[in-house]
N, C-alpha and C positions, 0 to 999 in steps of 0.2 A: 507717794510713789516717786521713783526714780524718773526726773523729765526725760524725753527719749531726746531734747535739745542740747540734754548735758551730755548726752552719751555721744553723739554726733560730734561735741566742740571735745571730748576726749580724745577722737577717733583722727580730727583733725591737727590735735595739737600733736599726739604720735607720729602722723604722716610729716608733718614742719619740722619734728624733733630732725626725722633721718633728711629730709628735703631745705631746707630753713632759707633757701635764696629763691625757691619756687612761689608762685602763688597758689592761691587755695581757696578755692570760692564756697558758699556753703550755699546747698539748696539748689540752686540758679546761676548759668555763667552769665557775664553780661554780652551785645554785639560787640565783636571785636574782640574779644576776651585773648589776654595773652595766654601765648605758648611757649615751651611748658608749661603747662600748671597740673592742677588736680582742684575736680569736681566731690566732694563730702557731701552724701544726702541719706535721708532716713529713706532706707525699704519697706522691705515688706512688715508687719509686723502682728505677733497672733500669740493671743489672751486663751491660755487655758484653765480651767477648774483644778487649784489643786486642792485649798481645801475652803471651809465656811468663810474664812477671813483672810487669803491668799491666794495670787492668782500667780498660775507659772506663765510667763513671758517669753517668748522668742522674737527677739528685734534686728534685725539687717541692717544694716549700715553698706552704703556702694560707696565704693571710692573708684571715680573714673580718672584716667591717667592723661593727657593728652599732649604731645609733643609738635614738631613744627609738619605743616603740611603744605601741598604743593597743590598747583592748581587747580588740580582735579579733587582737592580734599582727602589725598593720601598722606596717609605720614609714614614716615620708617618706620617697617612693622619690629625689626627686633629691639628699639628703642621703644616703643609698645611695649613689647614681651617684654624688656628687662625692667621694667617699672613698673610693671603688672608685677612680677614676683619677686622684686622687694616689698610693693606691698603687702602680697601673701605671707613673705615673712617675718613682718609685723605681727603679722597676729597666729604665727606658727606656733601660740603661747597656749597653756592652758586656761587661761583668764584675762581680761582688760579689768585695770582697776580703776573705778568712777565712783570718785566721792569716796565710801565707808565703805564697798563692796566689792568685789572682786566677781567679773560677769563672765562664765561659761562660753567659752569659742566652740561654738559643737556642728561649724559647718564655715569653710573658707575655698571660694571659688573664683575663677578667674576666666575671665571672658576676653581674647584680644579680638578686634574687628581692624579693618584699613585705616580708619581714622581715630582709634580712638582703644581704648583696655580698660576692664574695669577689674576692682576684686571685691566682689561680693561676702561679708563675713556676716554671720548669724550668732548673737551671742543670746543666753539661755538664763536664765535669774529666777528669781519667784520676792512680788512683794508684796505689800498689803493692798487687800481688794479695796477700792475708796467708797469712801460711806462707811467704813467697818465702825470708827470711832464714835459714828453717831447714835448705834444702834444701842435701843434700851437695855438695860440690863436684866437677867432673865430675874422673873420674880421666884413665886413658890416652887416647890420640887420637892415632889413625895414618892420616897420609895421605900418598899415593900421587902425586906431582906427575910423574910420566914416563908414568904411564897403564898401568902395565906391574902383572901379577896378582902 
């Protein structure tokens, strides 16, 4: 299975690509943490049944944006907003490519607050259920092509 840890360091090496003098923390900021930077973390993420040995994927990746703030923990909301959607248009794409695959953008959203902006992207895939490889191979299989008991 695709690790959702490489999709995340895709996700941040895209944001570096357009940003590359910013920092860019993964997971966790530290105290202190400078500003600008940009926050990379896995969201939400949800496993469905496509078929016996394949599961369809929807995984989130946040990218929180955060610039200089002032005493009160306000920062300049349209320097917020402008950094909020250039991230959006990062992934204005029909797919992110990770590793051998090319992953479904089927939801990109963007959240500005006083201190801080995020843009939520949801990418869509389907790979192999784990355990599949281990399962025995089927044995006999008798079928009946005359209709007859």
């Amino acid at each position: 299975m695709l690790s959702f840890s490489t999709i995340t360091q895709t996700v941040k090496e895209l944001v570096a690509e357009r940003y590359p003098e910013t920092p860019i923390y993964m997971n966790r900021v530290p105290v202190g943490f400078d500003s600008p930077s940009f926050l990379v973390e896995l969201g939400p993420v949800e496993m469905l049944d496509a078929d016996c040995a394949c599961l369809e994927l929807k995984v989130t990746v946040v990218v929180t944006a955060f610039v200089e703030a002032d005493d009160y923990h306000n920062s300049h909301v349209p320097d917020l907003m402008q950094r909020m959607a250039v991230v959006q248009e990062l992934f204005a794409v029909e797919g992110l490519r990770v590793e051998d695959r090319v992953l479904h953008v089927i939801a990109n959203k963007g959240n500005c607050q006083f201190d801080y902006a995020e843009a939520s992207v949801t990418f869509q895939y389907q790979d192999d259920r784990p355990g599949g490889e281990d399962w025995p191979l089927m044995g006999e299989v008798n079928v009946n092509m005359k209709g007859e008991s």
